[in-house]
TORKOL-4160 file (C-alpha; in steps of 0.2 Angstrom, whole numbers, padded with zeros to 4 digits, m for minus):
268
<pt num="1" X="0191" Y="m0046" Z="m0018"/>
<pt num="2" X="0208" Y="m0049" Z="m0025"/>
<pt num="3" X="0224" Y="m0047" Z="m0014"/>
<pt num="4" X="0232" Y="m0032" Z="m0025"/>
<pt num="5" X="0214" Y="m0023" Z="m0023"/>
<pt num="6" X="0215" Y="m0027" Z="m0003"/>
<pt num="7" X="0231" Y="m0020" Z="m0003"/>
<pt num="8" X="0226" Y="m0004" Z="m0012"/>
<pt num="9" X="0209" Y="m0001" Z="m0002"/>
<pt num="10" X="0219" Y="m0002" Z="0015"/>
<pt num="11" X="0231" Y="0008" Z="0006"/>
<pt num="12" X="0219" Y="0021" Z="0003"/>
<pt num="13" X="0209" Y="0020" Z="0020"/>
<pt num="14" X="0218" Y="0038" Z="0026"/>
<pt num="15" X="0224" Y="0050" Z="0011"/>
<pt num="16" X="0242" Y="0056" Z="0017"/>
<pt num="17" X="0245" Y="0074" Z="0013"/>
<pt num="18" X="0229" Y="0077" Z="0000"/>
<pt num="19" X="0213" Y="0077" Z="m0004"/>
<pt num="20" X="0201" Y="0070" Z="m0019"/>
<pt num="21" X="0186" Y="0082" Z="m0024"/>
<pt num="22" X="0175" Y="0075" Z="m0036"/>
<pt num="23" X="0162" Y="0085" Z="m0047"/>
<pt num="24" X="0151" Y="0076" Z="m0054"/>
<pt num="25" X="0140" Y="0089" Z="m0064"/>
<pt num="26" X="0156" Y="0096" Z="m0068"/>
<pt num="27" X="0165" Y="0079" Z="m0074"/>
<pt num="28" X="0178" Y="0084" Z="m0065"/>
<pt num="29" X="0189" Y="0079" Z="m0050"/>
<pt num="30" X="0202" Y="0086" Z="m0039"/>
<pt num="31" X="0216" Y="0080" Z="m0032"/>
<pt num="32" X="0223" Y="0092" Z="m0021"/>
<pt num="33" X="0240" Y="0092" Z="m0012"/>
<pt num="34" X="0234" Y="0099" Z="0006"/>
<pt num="35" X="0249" Y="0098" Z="0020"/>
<pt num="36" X="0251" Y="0116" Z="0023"/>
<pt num="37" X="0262" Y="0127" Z="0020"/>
<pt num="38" X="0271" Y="0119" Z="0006"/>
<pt num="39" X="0262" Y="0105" Z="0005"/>
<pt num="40" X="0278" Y="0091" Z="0004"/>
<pt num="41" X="0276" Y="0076" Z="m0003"/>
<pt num="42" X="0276" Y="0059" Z="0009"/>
<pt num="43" X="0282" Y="0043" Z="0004"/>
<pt num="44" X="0266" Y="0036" Z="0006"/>
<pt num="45" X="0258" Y="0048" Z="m0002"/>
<pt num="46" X="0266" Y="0045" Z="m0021"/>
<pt num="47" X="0259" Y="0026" Z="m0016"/>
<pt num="48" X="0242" Y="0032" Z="m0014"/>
<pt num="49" X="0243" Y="0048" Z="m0027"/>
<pt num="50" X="0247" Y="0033" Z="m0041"/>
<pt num="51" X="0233" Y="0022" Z="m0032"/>
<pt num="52" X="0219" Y="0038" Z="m0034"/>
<pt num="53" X="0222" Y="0041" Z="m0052"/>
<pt num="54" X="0220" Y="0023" Z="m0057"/>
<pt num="55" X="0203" Y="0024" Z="m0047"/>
<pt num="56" X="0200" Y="0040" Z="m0055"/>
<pt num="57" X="0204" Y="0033" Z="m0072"/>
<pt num="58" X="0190" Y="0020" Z="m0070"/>
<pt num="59" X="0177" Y="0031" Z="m0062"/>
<pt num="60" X="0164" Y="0036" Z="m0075"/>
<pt num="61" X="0159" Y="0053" Z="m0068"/>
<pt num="62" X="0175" Y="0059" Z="m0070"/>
<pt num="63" X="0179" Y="0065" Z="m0087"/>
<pt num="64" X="0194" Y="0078" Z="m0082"/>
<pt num="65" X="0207" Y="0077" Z="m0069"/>
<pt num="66" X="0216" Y="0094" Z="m0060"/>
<pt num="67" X="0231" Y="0091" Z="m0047"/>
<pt num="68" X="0234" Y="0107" Z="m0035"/>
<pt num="69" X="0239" Y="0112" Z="m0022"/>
<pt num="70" X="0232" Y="0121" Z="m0006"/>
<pt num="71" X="0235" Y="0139" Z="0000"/>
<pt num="72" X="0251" Y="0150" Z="m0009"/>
<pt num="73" X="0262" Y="0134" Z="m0015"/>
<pt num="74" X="0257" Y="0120" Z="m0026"/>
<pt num="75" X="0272" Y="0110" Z="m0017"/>
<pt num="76" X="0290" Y="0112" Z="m0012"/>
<pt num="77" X="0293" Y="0094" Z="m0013"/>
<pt num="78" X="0297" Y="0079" Z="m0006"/>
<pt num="79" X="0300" Y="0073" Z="0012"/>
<pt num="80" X="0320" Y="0070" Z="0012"/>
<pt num="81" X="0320" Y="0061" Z="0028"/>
<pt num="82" X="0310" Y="0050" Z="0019"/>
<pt num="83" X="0325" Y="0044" Z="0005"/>
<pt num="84" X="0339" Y="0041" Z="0017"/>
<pt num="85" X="0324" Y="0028" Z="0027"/>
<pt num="86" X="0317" Y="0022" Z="0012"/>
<pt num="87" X="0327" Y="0005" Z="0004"/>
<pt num="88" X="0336" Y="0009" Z="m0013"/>
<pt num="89" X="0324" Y="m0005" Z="m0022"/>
<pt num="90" X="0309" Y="0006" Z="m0016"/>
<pt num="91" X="0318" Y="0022" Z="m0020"/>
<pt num="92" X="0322" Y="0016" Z="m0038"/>
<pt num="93" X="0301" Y="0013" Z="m0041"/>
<pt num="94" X="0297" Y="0031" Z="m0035"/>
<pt num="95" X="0297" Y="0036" Z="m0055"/>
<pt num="96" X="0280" Y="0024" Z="m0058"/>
<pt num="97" X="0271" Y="0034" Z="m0046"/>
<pt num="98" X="0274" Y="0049" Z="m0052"/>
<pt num="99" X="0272" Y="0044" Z="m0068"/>
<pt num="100" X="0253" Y="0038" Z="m0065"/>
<pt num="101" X="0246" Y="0055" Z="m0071"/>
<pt num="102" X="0257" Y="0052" Z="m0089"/>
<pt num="103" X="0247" Y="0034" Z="m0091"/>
<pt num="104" X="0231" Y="0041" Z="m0084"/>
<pt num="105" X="0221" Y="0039" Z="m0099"/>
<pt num="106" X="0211" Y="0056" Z="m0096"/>
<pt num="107" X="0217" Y="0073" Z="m0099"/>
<pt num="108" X="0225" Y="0076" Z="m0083"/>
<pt num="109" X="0228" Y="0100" Z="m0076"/>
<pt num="110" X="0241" Y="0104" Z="m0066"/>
<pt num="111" X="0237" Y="0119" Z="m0059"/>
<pt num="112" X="0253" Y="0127" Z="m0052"/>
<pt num="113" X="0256" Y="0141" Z="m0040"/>
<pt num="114" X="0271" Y="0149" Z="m0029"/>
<pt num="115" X="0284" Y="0134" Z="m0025"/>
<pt num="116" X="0284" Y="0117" Z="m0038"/>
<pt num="117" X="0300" Y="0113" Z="m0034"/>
<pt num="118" X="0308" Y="0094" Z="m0034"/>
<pt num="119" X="0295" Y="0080" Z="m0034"/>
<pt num="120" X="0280" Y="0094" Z="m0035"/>
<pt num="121" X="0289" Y="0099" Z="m0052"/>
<pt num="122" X="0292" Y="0081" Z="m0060"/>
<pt num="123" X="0274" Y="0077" Z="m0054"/>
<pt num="124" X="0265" Y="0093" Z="m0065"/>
<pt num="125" X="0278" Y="0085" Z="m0080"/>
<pt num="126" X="0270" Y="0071" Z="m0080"/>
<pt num="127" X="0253" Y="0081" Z="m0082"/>
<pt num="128" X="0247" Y="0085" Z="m0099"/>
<pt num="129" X="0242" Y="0104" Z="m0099"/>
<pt num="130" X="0251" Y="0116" Z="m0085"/>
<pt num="131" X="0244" Y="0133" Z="m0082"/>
<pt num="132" X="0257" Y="0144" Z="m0070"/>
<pt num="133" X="0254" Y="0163" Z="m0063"/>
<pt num="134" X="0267" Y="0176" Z="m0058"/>
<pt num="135" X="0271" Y="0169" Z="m0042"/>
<pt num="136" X="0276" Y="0149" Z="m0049"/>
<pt num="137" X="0294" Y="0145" Z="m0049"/>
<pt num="138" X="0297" Y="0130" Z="m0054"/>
<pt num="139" X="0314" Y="0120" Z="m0048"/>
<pt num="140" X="0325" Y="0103" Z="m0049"/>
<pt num="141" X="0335" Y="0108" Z="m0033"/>
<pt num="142" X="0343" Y="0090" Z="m0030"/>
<pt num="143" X="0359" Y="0097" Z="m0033"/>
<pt num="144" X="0360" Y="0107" Z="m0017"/>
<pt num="145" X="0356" Y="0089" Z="m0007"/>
<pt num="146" X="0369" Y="0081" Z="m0017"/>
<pt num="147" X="0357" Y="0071" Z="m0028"/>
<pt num="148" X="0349" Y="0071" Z="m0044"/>
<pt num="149" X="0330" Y="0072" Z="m0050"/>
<pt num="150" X="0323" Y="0053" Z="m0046"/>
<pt num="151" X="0307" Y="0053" Z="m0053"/>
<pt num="152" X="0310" Y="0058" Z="m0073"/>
<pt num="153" X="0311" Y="0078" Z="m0069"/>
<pt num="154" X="0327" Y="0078" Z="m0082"/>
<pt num="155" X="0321" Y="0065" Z="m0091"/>
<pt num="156" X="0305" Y="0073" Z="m0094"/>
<pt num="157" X="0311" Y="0091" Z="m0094"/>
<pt num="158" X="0325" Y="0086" Z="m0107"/>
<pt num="159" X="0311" Y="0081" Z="m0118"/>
<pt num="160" X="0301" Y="0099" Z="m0118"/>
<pt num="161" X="0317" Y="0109" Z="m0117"/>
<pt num="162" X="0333" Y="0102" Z="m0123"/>
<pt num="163" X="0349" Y="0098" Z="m0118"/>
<pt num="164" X="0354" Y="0116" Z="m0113"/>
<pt num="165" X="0341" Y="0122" Z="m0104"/>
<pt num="166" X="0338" Y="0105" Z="m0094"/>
<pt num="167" X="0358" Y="0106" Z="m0090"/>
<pt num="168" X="0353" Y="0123" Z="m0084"/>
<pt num="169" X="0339" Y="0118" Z="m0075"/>
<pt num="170" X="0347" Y="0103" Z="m0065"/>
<pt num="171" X="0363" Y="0104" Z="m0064"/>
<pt num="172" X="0363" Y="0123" Z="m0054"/>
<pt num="173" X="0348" Y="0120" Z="m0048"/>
<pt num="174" X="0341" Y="0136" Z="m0054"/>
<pt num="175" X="0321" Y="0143" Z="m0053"/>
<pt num="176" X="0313" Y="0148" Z="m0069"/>
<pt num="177" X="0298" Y="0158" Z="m0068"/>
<pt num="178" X="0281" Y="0152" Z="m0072"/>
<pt num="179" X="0282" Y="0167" Z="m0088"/>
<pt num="180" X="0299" Y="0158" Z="m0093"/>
<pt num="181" X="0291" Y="0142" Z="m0092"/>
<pt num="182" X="0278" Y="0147" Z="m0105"/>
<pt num="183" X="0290" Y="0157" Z="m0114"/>
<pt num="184" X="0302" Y="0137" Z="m0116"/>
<pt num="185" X="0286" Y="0128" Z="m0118"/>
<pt num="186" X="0284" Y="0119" Z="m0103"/>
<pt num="187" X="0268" Y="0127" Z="m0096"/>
<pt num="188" X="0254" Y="0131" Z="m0105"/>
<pt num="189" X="0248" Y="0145" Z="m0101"/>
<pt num="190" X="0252" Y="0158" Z="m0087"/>
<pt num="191" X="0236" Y="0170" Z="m0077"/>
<pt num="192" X="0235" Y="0181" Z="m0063"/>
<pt num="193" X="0236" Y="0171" Z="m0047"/>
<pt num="194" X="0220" Y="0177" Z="m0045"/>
<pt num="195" X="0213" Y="0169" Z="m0060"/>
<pt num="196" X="0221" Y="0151" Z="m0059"/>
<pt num="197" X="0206" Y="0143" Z="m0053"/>
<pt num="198" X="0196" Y="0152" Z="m0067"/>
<pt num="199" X="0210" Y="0148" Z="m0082"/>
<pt num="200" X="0207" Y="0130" Z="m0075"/>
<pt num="201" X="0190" Y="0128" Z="m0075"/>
<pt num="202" X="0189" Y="0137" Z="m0093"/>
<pt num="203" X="0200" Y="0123" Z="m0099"/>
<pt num="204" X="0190" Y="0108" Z="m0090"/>
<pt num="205" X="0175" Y="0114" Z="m0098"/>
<pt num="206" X="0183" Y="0114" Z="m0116"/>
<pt num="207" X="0191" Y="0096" Z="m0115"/>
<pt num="208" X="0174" Y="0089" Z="m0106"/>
<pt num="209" X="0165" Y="0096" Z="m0123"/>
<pt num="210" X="0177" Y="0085" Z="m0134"/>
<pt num="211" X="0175" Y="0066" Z="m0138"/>
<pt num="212" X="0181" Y="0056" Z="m0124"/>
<pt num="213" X="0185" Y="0045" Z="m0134"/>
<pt num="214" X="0195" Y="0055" Z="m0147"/>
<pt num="215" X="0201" Y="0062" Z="m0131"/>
<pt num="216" X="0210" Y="0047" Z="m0123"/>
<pt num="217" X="0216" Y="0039" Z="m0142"/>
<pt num="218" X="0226" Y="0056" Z="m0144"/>
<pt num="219" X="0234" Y="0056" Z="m0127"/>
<pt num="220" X="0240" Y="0038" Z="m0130"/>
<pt num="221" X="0245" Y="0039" Z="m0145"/>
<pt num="222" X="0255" Y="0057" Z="m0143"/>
<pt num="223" X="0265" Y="0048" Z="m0127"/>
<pt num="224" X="0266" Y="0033" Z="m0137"/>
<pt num="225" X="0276" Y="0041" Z="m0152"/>
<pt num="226" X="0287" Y="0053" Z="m0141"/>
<pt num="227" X="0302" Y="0042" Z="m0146"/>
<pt num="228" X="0295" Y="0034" Z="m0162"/>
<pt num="229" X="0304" Y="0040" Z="m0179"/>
<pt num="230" X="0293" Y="0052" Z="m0190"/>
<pt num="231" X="0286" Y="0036" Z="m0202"/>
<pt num="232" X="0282" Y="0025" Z="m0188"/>
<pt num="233" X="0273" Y="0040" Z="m0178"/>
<pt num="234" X="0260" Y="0043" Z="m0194"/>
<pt num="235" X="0259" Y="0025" Z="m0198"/>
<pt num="236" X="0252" Y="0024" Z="m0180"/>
<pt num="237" X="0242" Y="0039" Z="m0182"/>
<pt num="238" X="0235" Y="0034" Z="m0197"/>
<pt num="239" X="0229" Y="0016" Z="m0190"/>
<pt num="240" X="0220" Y="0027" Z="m0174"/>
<pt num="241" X="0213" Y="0036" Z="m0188"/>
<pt num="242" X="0205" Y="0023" Z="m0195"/>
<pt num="243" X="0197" Y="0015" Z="m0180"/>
<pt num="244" X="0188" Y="0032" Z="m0174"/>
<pt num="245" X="0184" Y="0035" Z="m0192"/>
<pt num="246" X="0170" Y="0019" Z="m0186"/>
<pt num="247" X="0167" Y="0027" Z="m0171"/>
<pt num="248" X="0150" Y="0034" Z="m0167"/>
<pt num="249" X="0158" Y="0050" Z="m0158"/>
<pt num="250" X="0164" Y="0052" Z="m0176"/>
<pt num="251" X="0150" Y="0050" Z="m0185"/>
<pt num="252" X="0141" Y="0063" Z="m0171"/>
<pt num="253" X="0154" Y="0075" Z="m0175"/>
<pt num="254" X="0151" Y="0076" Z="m0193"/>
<pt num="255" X="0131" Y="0078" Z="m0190"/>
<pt num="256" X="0132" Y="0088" Z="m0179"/>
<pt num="257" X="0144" Y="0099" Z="m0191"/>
<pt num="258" X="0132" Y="0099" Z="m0205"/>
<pt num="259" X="0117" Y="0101" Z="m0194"/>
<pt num="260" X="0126" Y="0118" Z="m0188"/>
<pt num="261" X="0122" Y="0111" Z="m0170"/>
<pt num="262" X="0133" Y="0108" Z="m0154"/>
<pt num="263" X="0139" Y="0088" Z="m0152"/>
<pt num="264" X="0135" Y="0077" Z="m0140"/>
<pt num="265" X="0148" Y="0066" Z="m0139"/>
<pt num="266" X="0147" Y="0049" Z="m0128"/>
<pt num="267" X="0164" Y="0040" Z="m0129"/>
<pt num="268" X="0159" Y="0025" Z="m0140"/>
């Protein structure tokens, strides 16, 4: 066994703050923020939430991932004992680790309720689909501690929203609702808390009936061209194109589309 899998294995021996549910019938696993009641974020627990998702990631029963949260809040943050002990150079890294679901290569749910505030709000950025109900409020709140977001909330939040609204956002530290967030562009969709569970599973089931394949080549090439000029970002779709264009998810696709018959895609 290699030492950086050692490391990560002992890492991992006693989760910190969550949980990991995996469904295997349902290809899908949970990653579930569970330190009530607001279920704040450890130190060592953005270490081993970056360590799961790379396992989840490789695991091959798992084809969708949801990250929530236990009981009425998804999370309220971080713990901000923890900055003033941890070392500026560990500090300065905390970004990667929340960034692990943003390089997950499967589609990755946050599902949000009640408080989503500080690192709980940059950790559901770095998701690809956020459903909200009428009780999310989602917050940058660094402000009020006399810091800013570490962990590429502004960054990430400039990107949906704009300059304006991310000014807005950060610098008085103010809550938007989970209906405002939709309404900006930053969730995807917002249901009766009563529902959420519901609103999720409905959107596992149609990404698990999509080519996996197709799947991960979109996610990767969307994040890769974020930043990319508009004739770099369709040179780069057009080569993806042109490699699934060989793929035999593709030619699946199209039978099945002709046969007038559900497809049954297999990732290759």
């Amino acid at each position: 066994m290699s030492v950086l899998r050692h490391q990560a294995n002992s890492l991992l021996e006693q989760l910190d703050g969550f949980r990991v549910e995996v469904d295997a019938a349902a290809q899908r696993a949970d990653i579930v923020l569970d330190r009530p009641p607001f279920n704040i974020v450890s130190m060592l627990q953005r270490e081993q939430l970056r360590l799961v998702f790379e396992a989840l990631d490789e695991d091959e029963r798992v084809r969708v991932i949801v990250l929530r949260g236990s009981g009425a809040h998804f999370s309220s943050g971080g713990d901000i004992k923890g900055f003033l002990e941890a070392s500026p150079e560990h500090v300065s890294k905390l970004a990667w680790n929340v960034a692990a679901p943003t390089r997950c290569s499967k589609p990755v749910i946050a599902a949000n309720q009640g408080y989503c505030f500080g690192v709980g709000f940059e950790l559901s950025l770095a998701c690809d689909f956020r459903i909200v109900t009428a009780t999310t409020q989602y917050a940058l709140p660094e402000q009020k501690l006399g810091q800013i977001p570490g962990s590429g909330g502004s960054a990430r939040l400039q990107k949906m929203v704009g300059i304006a609204r991310t000014k807005d956002i950060v610098m008085r530290s103010r809550r938007i609702s989970g209906a405002q967030a939709v309404e900006w562009g930053i969730a995807t969709q917002c249901v009766a808390e009563a529902e959420l569970e519901r609103a999720t599973a409905d959107l596992v089931q149609e990404l698990v009936g999509f080519s996996p394949l197709a799947q991960r080549t979109a996610k990767k090439l969307l994040n890769d061209t974020e930043d990319a000029p508009l004739a770099i970002a369709i040179e780069l779709e057009g080569h993806c194109y042109s490699r699934l264009r060989s793929s035999e998810d593709f030619r699946e696709g199209v039978e099945a589309f002709h046969g007038k018959r559900p497809p049954v895609f297999r990732g290759r």
